[in-house]
C-alpha positions in Angstrom: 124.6 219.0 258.4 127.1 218.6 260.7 128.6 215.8 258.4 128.5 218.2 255.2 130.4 220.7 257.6 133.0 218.4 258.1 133.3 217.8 254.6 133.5 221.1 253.8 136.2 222.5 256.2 139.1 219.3 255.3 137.9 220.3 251.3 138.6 223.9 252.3 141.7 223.1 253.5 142.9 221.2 250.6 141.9 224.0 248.5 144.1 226.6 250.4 147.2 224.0 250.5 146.9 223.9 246.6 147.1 227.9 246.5 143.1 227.9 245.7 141.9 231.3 247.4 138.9 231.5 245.7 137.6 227.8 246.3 138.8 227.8 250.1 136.6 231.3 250.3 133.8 229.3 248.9 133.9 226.3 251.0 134.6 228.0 254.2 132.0 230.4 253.5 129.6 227.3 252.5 130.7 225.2 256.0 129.9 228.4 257.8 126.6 228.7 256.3 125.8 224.5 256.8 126.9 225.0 260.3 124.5 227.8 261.2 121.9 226.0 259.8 122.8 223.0 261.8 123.0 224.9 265.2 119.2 227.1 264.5 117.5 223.3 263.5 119.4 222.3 266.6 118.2 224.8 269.0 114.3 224.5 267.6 114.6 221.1 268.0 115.8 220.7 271.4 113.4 223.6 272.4 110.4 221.5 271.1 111.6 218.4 272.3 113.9 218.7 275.3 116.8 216.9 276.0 117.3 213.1 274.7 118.8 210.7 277.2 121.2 208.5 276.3 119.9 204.5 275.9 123.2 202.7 275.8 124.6 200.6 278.9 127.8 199.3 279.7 131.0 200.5 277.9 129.4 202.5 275.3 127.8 204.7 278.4 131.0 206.2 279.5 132.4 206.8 275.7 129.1 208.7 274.6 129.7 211.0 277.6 133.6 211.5 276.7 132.8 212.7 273.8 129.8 214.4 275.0 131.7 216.5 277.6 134.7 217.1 274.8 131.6 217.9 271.9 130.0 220.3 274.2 133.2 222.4 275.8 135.1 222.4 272.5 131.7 223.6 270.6 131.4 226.8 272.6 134.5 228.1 271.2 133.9 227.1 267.8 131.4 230.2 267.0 134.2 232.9 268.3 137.0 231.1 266.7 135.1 231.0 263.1 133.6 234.5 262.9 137.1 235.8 264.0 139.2 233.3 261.5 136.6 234.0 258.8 136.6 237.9 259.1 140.6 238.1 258.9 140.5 235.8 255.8 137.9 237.9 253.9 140.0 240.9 254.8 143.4 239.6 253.7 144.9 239.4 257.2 146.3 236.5 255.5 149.2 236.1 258.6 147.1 236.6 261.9 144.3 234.5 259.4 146.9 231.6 259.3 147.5 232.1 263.0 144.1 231.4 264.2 143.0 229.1 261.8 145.7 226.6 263.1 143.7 226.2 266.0 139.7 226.8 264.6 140.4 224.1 261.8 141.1 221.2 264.3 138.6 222.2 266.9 135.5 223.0 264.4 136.5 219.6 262.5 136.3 217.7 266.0 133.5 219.5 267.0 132.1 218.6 263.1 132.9 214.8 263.1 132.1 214.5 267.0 128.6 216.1 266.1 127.6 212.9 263.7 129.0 210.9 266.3 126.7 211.7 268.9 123.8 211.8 267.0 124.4 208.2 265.4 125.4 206.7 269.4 121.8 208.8 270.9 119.6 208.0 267.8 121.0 205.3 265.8 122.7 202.5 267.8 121.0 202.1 270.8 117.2 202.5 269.9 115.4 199.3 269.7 
């Protein structure tokens, strides 16, 4: 989900540079949606299973928790930053909309690729 979300905010984006209103409304209403639904299955998971630990040694160990520690800060802000950046878009605050999104499109895209990241380094890579 976190993948599609990704997918879904740079296709947003090229929608709104080609003067699309109505397709970047759609797509940034859609990669809201994906990434609610990404952070509820998250939040039952981990609630059912508890925390993962991470299985890698070596080099990879201090890289997962880079990115980790930048995932996890960075993804507390996403959730303020996207209701406020979606609610002046769907209002036609189209300048302070502009204004915030320059900062919410980078960090929920990090946040977005970073998300598949972790997951493929804790549940992909370094199982046996």
């Amino acid at each position: 989900m976190n993948g599609s979300s990704a997918v879904l905010i740079v296709a947003a984006r090229n929608a709104i540079r080609r003067r699309n209103i109505a397709l970047h409304r759609a797509l940034m209403i859609s990669a809201t949606v994906t990434s609610s639904l990404f952070f509820a299955s998250y939040v039952y998971y981990h609630a059912h299973v508890g925390s993962v630990h991470f299985p890698g040694q070596g080099f990879a160990r201090p890289v997962y928790f880079a990115i980790l520690f930048t995932h996890t800060m960075l993804a507390a802000t996403v959730p303020p930053l996207v209701i406020i950046t979606l609610t002046l878009g769907l209002r036609r605050r189209d300048q302070r909309h502009k204004r915030i999104a320059r900062w919410t499109y980078p960090i929920w895209l990090y946040v977005s690729v970073t998300g598949v990241v972790i997951y493929l380094m804790l549940y992909q890579f370094f199982r046996a």
